[in-house]
C-alpha positions in Angstrom: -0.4 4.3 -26.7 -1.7 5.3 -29.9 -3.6 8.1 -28.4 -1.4 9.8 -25.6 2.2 7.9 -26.3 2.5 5.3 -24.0 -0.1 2.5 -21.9 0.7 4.1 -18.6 -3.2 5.7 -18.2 -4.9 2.7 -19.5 -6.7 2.3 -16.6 -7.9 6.0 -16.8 -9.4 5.3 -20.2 -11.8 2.3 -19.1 -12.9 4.6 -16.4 -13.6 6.7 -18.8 -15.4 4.6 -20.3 -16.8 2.6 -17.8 -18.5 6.1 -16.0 -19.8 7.1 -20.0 -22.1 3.8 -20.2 -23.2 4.6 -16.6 -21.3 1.5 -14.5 -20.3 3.9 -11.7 -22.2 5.4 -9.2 -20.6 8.6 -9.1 -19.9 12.0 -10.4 -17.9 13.4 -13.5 -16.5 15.8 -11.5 -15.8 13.7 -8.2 -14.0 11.5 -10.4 -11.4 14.6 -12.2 -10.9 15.8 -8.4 -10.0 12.8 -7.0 -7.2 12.6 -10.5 -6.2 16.3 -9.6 -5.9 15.4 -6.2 -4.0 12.7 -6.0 -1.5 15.1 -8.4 0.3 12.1 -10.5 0.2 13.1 -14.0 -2.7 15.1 -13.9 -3.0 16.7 -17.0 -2.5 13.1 -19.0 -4.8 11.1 -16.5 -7.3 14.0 -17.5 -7.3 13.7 -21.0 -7.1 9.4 -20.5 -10.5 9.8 -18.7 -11.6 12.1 -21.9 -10.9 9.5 -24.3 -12.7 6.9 -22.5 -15.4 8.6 -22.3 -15.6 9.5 -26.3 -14.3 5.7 -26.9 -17.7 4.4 -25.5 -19.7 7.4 -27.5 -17.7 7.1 -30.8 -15.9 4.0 -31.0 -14.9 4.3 -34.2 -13.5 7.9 -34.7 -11.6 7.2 -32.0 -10.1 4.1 -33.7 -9.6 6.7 -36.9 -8.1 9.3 -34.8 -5.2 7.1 -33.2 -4.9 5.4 -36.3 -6.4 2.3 -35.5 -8.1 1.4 -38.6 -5.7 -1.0 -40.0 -4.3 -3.9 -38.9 -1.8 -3.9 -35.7 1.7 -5.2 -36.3 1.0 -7.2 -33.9 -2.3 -8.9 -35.0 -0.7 -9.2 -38.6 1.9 -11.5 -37.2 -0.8 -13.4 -35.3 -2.5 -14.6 -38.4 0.8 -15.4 -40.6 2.0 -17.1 -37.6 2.4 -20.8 -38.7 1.6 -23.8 -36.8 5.0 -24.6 -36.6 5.6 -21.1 -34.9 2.6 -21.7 -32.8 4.2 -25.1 -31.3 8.2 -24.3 -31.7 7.6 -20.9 -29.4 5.6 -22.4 -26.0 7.4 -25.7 -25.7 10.3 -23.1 -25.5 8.8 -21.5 -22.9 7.6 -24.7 -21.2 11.3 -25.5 -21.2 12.2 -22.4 -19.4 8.7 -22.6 -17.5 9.6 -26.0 -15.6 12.0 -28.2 -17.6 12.6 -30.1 -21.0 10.0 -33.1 -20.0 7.5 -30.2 -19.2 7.6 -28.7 -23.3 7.7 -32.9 -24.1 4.2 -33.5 -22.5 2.9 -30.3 -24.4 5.0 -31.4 -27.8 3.1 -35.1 -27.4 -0.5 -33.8 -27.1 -0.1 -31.2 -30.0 1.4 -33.9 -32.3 -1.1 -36.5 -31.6 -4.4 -33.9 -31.9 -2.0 -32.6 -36.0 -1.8 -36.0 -37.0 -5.8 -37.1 -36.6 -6.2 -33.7 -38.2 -3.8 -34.3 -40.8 -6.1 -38.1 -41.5 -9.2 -35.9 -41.4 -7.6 -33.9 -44.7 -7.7 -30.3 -42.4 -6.0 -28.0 -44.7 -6.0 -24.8 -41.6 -5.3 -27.0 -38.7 -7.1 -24.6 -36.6 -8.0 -27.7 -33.9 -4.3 -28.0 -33.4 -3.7 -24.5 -33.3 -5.8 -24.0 -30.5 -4.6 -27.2 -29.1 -1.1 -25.8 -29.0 -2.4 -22.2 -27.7 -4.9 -23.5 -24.8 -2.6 -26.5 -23.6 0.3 -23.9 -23.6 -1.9 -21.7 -21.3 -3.0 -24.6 -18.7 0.3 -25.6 -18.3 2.2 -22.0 -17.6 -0.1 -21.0 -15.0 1.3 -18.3 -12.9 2.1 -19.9 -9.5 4.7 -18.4 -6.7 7.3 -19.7 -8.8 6.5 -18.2 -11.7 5.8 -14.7 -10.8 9.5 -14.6 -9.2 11.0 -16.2 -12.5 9.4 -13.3 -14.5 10.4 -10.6 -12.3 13.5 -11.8 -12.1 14.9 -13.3 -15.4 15.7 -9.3 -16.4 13.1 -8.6 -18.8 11.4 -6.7 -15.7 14.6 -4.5 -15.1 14.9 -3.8 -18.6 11.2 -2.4 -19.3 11.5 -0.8 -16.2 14.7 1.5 -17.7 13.2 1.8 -20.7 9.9 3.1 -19.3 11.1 5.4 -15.9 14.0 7.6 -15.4 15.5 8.3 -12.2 14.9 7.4 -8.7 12.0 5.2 -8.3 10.9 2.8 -5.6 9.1 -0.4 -6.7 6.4 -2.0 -4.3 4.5 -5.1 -4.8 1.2 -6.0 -4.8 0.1 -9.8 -4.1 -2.3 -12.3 -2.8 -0.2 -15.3 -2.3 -2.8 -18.3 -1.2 -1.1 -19.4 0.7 -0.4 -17.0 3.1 -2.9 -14.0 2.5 -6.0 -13.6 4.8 -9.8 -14.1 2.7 -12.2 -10.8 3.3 -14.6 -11.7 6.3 -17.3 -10.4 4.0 -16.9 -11.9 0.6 -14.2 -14.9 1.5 -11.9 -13.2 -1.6 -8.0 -12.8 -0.7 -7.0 -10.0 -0.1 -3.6 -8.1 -1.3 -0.7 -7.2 0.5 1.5 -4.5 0.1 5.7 -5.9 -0.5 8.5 -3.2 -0.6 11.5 -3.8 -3.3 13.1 -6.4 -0.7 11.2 -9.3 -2.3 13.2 -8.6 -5.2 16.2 -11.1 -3.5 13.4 -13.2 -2.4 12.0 -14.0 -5.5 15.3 -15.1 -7.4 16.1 -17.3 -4.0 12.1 -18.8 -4.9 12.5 -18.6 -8.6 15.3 -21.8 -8.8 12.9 -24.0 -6.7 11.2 -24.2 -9.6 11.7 -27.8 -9.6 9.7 -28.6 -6.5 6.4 -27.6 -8.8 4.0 -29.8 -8.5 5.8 -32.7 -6.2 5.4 -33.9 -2.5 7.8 -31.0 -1.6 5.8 -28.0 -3.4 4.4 -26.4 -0.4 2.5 -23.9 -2.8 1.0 -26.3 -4.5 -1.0 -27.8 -1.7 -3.3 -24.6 -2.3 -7.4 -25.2 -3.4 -6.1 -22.7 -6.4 -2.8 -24.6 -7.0 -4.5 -27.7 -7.2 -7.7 -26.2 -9.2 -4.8 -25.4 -12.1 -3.3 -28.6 -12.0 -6.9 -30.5 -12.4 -7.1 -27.8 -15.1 -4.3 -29.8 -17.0 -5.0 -33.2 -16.6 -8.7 -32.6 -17.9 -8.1 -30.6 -21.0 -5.7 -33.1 -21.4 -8.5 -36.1 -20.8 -11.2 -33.7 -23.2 -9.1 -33.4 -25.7 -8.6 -37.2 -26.0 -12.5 -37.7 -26.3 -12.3 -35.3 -29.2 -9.8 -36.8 -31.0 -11.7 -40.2 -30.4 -15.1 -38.9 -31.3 -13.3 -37.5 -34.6 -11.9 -40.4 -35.5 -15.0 -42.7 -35.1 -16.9 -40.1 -37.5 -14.4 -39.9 -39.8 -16.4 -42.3 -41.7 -19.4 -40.4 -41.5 -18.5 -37.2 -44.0 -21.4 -35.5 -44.2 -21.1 -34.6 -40.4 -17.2 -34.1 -39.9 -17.2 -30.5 -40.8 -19.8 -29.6 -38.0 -18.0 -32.0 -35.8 -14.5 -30.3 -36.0 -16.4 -26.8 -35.8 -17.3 -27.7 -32.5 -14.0 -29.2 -31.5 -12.4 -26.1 -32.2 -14.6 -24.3 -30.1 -14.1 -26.7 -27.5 -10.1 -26.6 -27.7 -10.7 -23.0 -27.3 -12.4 -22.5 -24.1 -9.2 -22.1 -21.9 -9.0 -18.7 -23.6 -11.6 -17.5 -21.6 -10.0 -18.3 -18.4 -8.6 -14.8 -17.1 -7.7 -12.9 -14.0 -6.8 -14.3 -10.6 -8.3 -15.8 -7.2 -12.2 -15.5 -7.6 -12.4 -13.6 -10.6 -10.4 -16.7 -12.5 -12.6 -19.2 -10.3 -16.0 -17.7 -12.1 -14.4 -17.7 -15.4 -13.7 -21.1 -14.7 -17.3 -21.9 -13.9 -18.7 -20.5 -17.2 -16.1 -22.3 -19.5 -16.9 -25.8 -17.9 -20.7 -24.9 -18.0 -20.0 -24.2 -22.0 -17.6 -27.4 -22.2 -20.3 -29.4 -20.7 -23.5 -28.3 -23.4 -20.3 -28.4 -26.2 -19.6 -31.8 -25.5 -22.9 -33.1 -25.8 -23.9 -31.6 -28.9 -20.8 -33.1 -30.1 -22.5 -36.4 -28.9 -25.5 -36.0 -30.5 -27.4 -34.4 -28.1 -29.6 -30.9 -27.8 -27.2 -28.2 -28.7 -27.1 -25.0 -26.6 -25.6 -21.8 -27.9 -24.7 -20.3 -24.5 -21.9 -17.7 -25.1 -18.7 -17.4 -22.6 -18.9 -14.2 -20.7 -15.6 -13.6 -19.6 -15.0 -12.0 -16.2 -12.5 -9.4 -15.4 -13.7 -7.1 -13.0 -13.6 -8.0 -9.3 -17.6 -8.7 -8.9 -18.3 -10.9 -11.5 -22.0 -11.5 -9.7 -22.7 -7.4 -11.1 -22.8 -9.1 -14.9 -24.9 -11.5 -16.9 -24.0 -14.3 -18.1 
């Protein structure tokens, strides 16, 4: 945005990028023909493609040149956002999510993880921060229901004006599990093509809201559905066993500090679950992996400094972990 005045060619700038560090197997020049030909915003697609490519060369002059160097508006309200902020904000969203109960399950879990925090003297409360961010994220995972809500409850329409003027037609492109076909080759779903008449569908969908979850919630019965929901219940489980392991070495000082480092770091790892279908499934992998050597060095046992690699490309097998 900084750059050429809006995000529109992002995903010219990380091929850019991606071709400079030598990730694709073709041509420069292949690559500005097939922009040229394909004659949507040539020129600015272009020069995307050009910043990429000097973004993975000069990282930092680029940063200079669009201004970069200071902090965001954006990541300055992240850090003086308070705890309070943190919590009063997603069970809001919960609320409109699924329902009031929904943001009192989150509310509960958060105020049980502040006030063993508070006990342990915590002055940052960065275990119930990321309580409050990572529980939030498990619970608002993007089902049928979802999707529909968001493009429906008029904050879609309204970027949509701000952004394009004009005729425009809008088409959609999904994977619903439940009804898309798997790639014979690599079992991933595959995405269909929608035309703007799913717009009507999706507010119809949107106010069944209420079936997520129960007998009746025939998107639910999905492997992924029910891979999210599992998702819940044992984050919810883990972060019991922190709060338990906390409290029992609460009387050990020397080693709390260490302890409530690794807690955090635990709390944490649903930040690292990104993307959709197989891509999120192979996140999911690593962070349970990390969980797993986390929670035993927590226990006392070997510790193992394995970092997260998050995924978000569509062959996560291509990277190391």
């Amino acid at each position: 945005t900084a750059l050429l005045g809006d995000a529109m060619t992002s995903n010219l700038l990380l091929l850019g990028f991606a071709w400079q560090k030598g990730l694709l197997p073709l041509g420069k020049e292949a690559l500005e023909q097939s922009i040229t030909l394909n004659g949507v915003a040539v020129e600015a697609n272009l020069q995307a493609f050009l910043w990429g490519r000097r973004l993975a060369e000069q990282p930092g002059k680029v940063q200079d040149l669009a201004g970069l160097d200071a902090p965001t508006e954006a990541e300055k309200n992240a850090e003086a956002e308070t705890l309070e902020d943190i919590v009063s904000y997603r069970a809001s969203e919960l609320h409109k999510y699924q329902s009031r109960a929904y943001a009192r399950r989150y509310q509960a879990l958060v105020d049980k993880v502040k006030t063993v925090e508070q006990r342990l003297g915590a002055t940052e409360m960065a275990l119930t921060k990321n309580v409050a961010r990572n529980y939030h994220k498990l619970l608002a995972y993007k089902d049928e229901y979802e999707v529909a809500r968001l493009y429906t409850d008029g904050a879609f329409a309204k970027s949509l004006k701000q952004q394009f003027d004009g005729d425009y037609k809008l088409t959609f492109h999904l994977a619903p599990p439940l009804f898309s076909k798997r790639d014979p080759e690599t079992g991933h779903l595959m995405k269909r093509e929608f035309g703007p008449w799913v717009l009507p569908v999706f507010r119809v969908l949107a106010k069944f809201k209420f079936l997520r979850g129960t007998a009746l919630d025939v998107f639910g019965r999905s492997e992924e559905r029910k891979l999210e929901r599992s998702l819940i219940s044992d984050y919810e489980q883990q972060v019991e066993q922190l709060l338990t392991v906390l409290s029992e070495q609460s009387e050990t000082p020397e080693n709390l500090s260490e302890t409530l480092s690794i807690a955090v770091e635990i709390a944490g790892l649903p930040h690292f679950i990104r993307g959709f279908g197989h891509v999120k499934e192979a996140n999911i992998a690593t962070t349970q992996r990390r969980g797993e050597a986390l929670m035993q060095q927590l226990k006392g046992g070997p510790a193992d400094r394995e970092h997260v690699q998050v995924v978000n490309i569509l062959e996560p097998e291509l990277f190391e972990k």
